[in-house]
C-alpha positions as CSV (number, residue, x, y, z in Angstrom):
1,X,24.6,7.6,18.4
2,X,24.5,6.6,14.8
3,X,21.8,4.6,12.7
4,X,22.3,3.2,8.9
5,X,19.1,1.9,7.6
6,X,17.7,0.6,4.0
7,X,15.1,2.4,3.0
8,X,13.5,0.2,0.1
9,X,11.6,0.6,-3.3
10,X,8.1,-0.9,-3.7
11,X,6.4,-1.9,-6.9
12,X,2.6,-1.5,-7.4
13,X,1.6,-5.0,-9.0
14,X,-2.2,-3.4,-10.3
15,X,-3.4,-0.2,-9.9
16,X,-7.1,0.8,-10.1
17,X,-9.1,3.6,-9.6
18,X,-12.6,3.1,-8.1
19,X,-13.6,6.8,-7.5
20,X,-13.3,9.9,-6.4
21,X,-14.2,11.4,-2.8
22,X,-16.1,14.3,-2.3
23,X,-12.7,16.6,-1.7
24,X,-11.3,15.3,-5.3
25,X,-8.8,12.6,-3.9
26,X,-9.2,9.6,-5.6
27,X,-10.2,5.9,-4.3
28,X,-7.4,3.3,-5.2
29,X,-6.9,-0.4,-5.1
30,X,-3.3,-1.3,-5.5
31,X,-1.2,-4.4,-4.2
32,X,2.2,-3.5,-2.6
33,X,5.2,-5.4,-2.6
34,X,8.9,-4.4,-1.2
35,X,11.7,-5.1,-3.4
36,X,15.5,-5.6,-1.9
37,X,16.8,-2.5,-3.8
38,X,17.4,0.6,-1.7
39,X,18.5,3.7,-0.5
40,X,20.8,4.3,2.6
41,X,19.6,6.2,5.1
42,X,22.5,7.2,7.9
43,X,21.2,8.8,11.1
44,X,23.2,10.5,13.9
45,X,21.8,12.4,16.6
46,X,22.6,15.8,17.4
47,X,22.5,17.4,21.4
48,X,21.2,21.0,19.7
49,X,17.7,19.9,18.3
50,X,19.4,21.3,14.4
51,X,17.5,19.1,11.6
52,X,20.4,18.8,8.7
53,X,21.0,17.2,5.8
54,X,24.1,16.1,5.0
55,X,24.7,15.3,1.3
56,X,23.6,17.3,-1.1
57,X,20.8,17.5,-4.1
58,X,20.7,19.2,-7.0
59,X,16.8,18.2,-7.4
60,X,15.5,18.4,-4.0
61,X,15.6,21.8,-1.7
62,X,16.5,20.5,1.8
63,X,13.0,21.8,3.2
64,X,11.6,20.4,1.1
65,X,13.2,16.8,1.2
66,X,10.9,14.6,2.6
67,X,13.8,13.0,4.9
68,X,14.0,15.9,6.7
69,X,10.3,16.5,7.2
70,X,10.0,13.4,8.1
71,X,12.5,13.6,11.2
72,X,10.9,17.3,12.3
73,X,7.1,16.1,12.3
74,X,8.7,13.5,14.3
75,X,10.2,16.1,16.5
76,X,7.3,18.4,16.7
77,X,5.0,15.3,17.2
78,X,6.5,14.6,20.1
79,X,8.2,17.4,21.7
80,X,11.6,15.4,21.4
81,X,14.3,18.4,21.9
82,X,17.4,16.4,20.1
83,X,18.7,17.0,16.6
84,X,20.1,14.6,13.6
85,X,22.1,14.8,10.9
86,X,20.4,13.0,7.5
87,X,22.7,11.5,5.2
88,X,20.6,10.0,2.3
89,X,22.4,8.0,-0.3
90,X,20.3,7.9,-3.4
91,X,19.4,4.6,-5.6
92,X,16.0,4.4,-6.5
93,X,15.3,6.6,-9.2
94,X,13.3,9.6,-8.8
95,X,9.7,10.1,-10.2
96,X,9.7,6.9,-11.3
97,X,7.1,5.3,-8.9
98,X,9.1,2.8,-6.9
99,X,8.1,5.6,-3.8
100,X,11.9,6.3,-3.0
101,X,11.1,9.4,-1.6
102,X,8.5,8.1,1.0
103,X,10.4,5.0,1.5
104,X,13.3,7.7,2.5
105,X,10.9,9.3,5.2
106,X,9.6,6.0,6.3
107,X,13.2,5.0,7.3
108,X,13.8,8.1,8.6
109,X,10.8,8.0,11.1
110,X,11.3,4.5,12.1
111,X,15.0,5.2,13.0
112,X,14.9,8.2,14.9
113,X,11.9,6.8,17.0
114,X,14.7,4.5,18.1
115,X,17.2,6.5,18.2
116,X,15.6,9.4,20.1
117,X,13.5,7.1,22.5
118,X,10.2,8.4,21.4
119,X,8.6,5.3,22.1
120,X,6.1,6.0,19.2
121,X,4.0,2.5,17.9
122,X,4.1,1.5,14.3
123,X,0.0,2.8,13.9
124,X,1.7,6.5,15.5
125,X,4.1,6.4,12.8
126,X,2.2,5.5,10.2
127,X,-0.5,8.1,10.8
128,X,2.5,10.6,11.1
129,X,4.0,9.0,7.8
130,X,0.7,9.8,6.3
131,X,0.6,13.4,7.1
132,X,3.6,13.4,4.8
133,X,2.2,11.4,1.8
134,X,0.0,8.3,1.2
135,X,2.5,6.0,0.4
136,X,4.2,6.8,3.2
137,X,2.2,4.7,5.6
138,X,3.0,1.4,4.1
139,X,6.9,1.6,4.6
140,X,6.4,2.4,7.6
141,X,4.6,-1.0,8.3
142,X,7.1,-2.8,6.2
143,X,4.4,-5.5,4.9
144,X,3.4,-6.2,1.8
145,X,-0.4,-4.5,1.2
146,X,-3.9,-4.9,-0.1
147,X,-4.6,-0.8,-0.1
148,X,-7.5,1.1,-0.4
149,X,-8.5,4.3,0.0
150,X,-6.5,6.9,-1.0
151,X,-4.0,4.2,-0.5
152,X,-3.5,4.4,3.2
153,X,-6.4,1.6,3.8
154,X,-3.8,-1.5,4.5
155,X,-3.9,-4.9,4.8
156,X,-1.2,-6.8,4.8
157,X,-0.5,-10.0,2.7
158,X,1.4,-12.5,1.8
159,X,2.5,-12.7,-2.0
160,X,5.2,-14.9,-3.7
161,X,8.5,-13.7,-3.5
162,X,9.8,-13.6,-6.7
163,X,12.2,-11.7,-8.8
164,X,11.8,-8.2,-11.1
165,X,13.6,-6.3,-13.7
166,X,12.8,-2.8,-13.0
167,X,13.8,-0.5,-16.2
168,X,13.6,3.3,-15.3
169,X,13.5,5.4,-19.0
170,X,15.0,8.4,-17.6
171,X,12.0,10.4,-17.9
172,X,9.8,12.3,-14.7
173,X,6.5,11.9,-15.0
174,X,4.6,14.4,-12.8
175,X,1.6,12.3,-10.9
176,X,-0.9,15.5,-10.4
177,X,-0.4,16.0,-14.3
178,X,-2.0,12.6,-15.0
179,X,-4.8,12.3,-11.8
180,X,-6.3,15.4,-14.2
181,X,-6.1,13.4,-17.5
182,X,-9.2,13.0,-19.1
183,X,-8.6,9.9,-20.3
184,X,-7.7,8.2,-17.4
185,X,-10.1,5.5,-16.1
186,X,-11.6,6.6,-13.0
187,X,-14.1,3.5,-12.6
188,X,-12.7,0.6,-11.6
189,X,-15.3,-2.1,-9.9
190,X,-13.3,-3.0,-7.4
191,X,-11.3,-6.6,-6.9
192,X,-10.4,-8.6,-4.5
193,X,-7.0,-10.0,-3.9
194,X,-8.6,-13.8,-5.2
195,X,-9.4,-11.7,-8.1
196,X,-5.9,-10.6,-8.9
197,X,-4.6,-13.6,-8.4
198,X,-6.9,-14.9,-11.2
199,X,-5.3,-13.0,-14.2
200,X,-7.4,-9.8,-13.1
201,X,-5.7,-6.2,-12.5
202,X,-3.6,-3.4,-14.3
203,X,-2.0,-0.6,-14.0
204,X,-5.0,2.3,-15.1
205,X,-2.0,4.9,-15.5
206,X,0.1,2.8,-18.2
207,X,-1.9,3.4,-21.2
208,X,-1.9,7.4,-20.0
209,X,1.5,7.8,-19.8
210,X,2.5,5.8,-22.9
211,X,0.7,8.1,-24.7
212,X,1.8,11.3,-23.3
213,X,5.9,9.9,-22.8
214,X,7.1,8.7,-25.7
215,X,10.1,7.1,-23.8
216,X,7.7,5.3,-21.3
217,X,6.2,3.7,-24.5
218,X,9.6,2.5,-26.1
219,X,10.6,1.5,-23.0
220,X,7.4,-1.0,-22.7
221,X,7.3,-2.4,-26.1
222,X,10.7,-3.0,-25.6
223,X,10.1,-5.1,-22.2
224,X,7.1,-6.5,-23.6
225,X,9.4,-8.7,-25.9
226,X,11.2,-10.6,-23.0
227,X,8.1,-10.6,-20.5
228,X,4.8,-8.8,-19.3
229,X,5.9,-5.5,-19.0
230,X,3.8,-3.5,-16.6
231,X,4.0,0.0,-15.1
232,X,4.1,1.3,-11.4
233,X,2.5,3.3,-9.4
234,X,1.7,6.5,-12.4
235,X,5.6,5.6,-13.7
236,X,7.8,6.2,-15.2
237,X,9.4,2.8,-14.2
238,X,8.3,-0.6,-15.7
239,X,8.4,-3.7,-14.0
240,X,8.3,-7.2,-15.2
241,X,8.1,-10.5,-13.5
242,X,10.9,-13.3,-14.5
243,X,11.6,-16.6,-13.2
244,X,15.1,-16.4,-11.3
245,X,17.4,-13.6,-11.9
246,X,19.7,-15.3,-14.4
247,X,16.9,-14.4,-16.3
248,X,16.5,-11.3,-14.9
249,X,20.6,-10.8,-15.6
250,X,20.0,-11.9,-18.9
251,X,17.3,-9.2,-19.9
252,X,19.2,-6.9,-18.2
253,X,22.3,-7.4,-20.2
254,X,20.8,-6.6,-23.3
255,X,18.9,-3.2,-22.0
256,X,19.7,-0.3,-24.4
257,X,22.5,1.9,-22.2
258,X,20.0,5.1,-22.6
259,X,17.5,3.5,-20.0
260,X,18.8,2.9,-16.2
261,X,17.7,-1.1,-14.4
262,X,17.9,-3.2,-12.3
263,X,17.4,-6.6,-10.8
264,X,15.5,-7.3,-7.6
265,X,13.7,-9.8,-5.4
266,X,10.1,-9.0,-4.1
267,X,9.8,-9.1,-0.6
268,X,6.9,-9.4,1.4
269,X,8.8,-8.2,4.8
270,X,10.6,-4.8,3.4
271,X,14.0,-4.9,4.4
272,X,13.7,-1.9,6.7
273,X,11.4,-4.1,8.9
274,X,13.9,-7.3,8.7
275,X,16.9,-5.0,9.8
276,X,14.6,-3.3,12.9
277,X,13.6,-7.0,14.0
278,X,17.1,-8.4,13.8
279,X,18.0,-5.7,16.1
């Protein structure tokens, strides 16, 4: 049996920080929203119970690939003795915070529930999914989010669905490197969704990582000139809101050819979950 999935990017239209817990994680509000650019995630089962990878990555150790701890949690979670073969096919930029790699193990859990008859719910996957990383959680869902909490807090909502250019300056920006930054704001009052909608929210990380990436900061002046140019989740993609994508096409065409983008729709329904409901 053989599964091919999307396995989408998400943007992060604000990003606060309100705090920090007693074990050092720190308390987010963000606002999630899928976009309909993603990877391919092909799943076969195997009879032997063998995890495997099957196309190579010259960035990503297959142990520690988050596809393929995805699918053996999933195993070990629930005693399932079958195998699979993982065949990821990469476009979402990494470390760029569109959250391809969690979006990759979302897909990944979702499908081989089906696929190996685990009959796990969408709450059982999630809290799996967040064993493996925060934003794991919310692909799993597949709804556009209200998130609190370390970012696992989610409540789904309904946003406009409207399109993006997404510009990725080929630069990885470490996330633990900039949680320690001392001059990152760390005391957001927190907002509520009426809030945002009001003009109110940014992105606490973007002023960070313009300073500390020069390439972030070119890229965002140079966005800034065709629209509002903001960053997401702690980058090093930006993101900016246009109204149809000629528009988008338009900006697009005129992107300097040492940055990577991209046009894309936001979708409130990812298009993992609109594939598993058509089925």
């Amino acid at each position: 049996m053989m599964l091919t999935l999307p396995a989408p990017a998400k943007l992060n239209l604000f990003l606060h920080i309100t705090g920090r817990r007693a074990d050092g994680y720190h308390l987010l509000q963000t606002l999630f929203v899928f976009l309909d650019f993603c990877d391919e995630i092909t799943l076969a089962v195997r009879a032997d119970g063998v995890i495997r990878r099957t196309t190579a990555s010259s960035s990503v150790a297959e142990a520690a690939d988050l596809s393929v701890r995805a699918a053996r949690l999933l195993q070990q979670a629930t005693g399932c003795r079958l195998g699979a073969d993982i065949g990821v096919l990469k476009r979402i930029p990494m470390g760029g915070g569109l959250g391809g790699g969690s979006s990759d193990a979302a897909t990944v859990l979702q499908g081989l529930n089906r696929l190996w008859q685990c009959g796990l719910d969408d709450d059982q996957l999630a809290a799996l999914g967040l064993q493996l990383g925060a934003d794991v959680p919310v692909f799993v869902r597949g709804h556009a989010a209200w998130a609190e909490g370390v970012g696992e807090q989610l409540s789904p909502v309904v946003v406009p669905e409207v399109w993006y250019v997404v510009i990725h300056p080929r630069v990885h920006v470490p996330t633990a490197e900039l949680f320690s930054a001392e001059d990152l704001t760390r005391n957001c009052p927190p907002i509520k969704l009426a809030a945002f909608h009001n003009g109110l929210g940014v992105n606490v990380f973007q002023s960070v990582v313009e300073k500390r990436y020069p390439e972030v900061a070119e890229a965002s002046s140079w966005l800034a000139r065709h629209a509002k140019a903001v960053l997401t989740g702690s980058g090093s993609c930006l993101f900016a809101e246009v109204s149809s994508e000629i528009e988008g096409t338009s900006i697009l065409q005129r992107l300097p050819e040492k940055w990577f983008g991209f046009v894309a729709k936001g979708q409130v329904v990812s298009p993992l979950q609109q594939r598993l409901l058509s089925n």
